[in-house]
N, C-alpha and C positions, 0 to 999 in steps of 0.2 A: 553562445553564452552558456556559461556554467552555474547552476546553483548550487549553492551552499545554506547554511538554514538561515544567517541571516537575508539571504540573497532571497528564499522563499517567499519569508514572512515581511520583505519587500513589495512583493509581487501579490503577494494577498493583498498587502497594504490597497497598493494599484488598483487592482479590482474591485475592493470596497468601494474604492473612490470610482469606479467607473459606471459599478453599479447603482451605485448610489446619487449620481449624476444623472445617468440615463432610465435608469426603473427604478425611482428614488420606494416605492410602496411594494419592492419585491425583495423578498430573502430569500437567498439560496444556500446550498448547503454544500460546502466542497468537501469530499472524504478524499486524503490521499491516500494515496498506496503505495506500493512499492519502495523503489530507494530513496522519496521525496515524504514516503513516511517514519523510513530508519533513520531517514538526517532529522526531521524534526523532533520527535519521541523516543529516538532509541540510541543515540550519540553514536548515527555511524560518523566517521571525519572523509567521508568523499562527497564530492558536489556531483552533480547527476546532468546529464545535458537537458531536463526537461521537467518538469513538475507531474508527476502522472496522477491522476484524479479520476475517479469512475463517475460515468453518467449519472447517476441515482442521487439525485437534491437537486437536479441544475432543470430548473424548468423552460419550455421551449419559449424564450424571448429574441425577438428579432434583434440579428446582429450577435447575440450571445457568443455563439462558436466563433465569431472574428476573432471578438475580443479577447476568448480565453486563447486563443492561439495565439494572438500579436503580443500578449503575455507569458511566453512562455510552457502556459499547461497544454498537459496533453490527454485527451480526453478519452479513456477506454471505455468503450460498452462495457458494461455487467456482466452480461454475456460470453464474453471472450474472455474472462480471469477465471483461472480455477479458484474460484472460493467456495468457502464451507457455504452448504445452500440457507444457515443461520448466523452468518457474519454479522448484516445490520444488527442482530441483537447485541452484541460485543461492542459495536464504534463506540468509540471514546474519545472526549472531548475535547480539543489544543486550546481554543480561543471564539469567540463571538466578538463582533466588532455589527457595525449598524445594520448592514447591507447583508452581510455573510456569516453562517456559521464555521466551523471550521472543526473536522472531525478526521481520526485515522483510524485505520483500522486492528484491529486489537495486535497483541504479538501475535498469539496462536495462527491467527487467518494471513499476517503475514508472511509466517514461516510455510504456512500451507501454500500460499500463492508462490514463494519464490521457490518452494522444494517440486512443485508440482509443474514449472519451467526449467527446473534441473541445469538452467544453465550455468558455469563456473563460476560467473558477477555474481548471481543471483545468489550462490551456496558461499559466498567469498561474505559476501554484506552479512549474511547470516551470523557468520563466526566472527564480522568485523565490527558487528554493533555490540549493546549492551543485550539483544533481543533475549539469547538462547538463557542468560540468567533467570529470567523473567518469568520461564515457560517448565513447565513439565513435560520431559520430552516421552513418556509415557502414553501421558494424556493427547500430547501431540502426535502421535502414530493413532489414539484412537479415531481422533477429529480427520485428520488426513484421510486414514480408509474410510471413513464415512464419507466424507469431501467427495475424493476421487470416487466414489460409488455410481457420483449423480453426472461425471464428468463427459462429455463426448469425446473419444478418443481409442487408443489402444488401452487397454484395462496393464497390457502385463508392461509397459512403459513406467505408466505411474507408479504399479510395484515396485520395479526398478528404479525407479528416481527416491523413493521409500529406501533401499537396502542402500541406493550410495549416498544418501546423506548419514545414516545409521554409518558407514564406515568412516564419513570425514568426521564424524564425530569424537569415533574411537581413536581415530586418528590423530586428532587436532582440542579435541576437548575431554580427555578419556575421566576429567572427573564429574562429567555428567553422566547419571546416572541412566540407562537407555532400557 
């Protein structure tokens, strides 16, 4: 299955209603991420094979994980994303419905999460959303080497992934200012 933003906010739909059925006196809080938060917030026009959402709101209810799986989402530890180690304070708010909040993650920590995976989708959604308007790309190399600071990994990778976004920049968007 492919999502698309109406096809998302379908599937949130769903989940309300699942939630809301089965732990009618529990609220949870989905943040998305990744390209399931450029389609929703940032007018990427690609559908995503999966809803990707970070652990942090979803509290441990039995059955939970079924559910968001037979749905669609896909559930990343905290842990495993390179995010700025002060993301939560930026989420920003799509929608509240009964059961669920529903929050994404700012541009800035998006740009940071897909530049800091350097993979070509991940730098493609970048240049393919409304994101890079949004953001100061400045201010985004600041947030980044602070990000990548805290990150487990090879240090001179993340550099790297740093100077070739800077070059798809110059390349593809040369009237941002870097």
């Amino acid at each position: 299955m492919f999502f698309d933003k109406d096809k998302i906010f379908e599937h949130l739909d769903l989940l309300n209603q699942e939630i809301k059925k089965k732990y009618p006196k529990s609220k949870i809080y989905i943040i998305l991420i990744g390209a399931s938060s450029l389609i929703v917030k940032h007018s990427l026009q690609r559908a995503t094979h999966d809803i990707d959402i970070t652990d942090s709101g979803i509290p441990r209810l039995i059955g939970i994980g079924g559910m968001l799986q037979n749905l669609g989402f896909h559930v990343v530890s905290e842990v495993l994303v390179n995010f700025h180690p002060d993301y939560i304070d930026r989420l920003e708010r799509v929608a509240d419905k009964e059961n669920i909040s529903i929050l994404s993650i700012h541009p800035y920590d998006i740009a940071i999460t897909k530049i800091g995976r350097s993979l070509q989708k991940d730098i493609d959604d970048l240049f393919e959303s409304d994101i890079l308007s949004k953001i100061d790309i400045q201010r985004l190399g600041d947030l980044y080497q602070e990000a990548s600071s805290y990150w487990i990994g090879d240090p001179e990778k993340f550099s790297q992934n740093w100077v070739r976004f800077i070059d798809h920049v110059h390349q593809r968007r040369p009237d941002l200012p870097t």
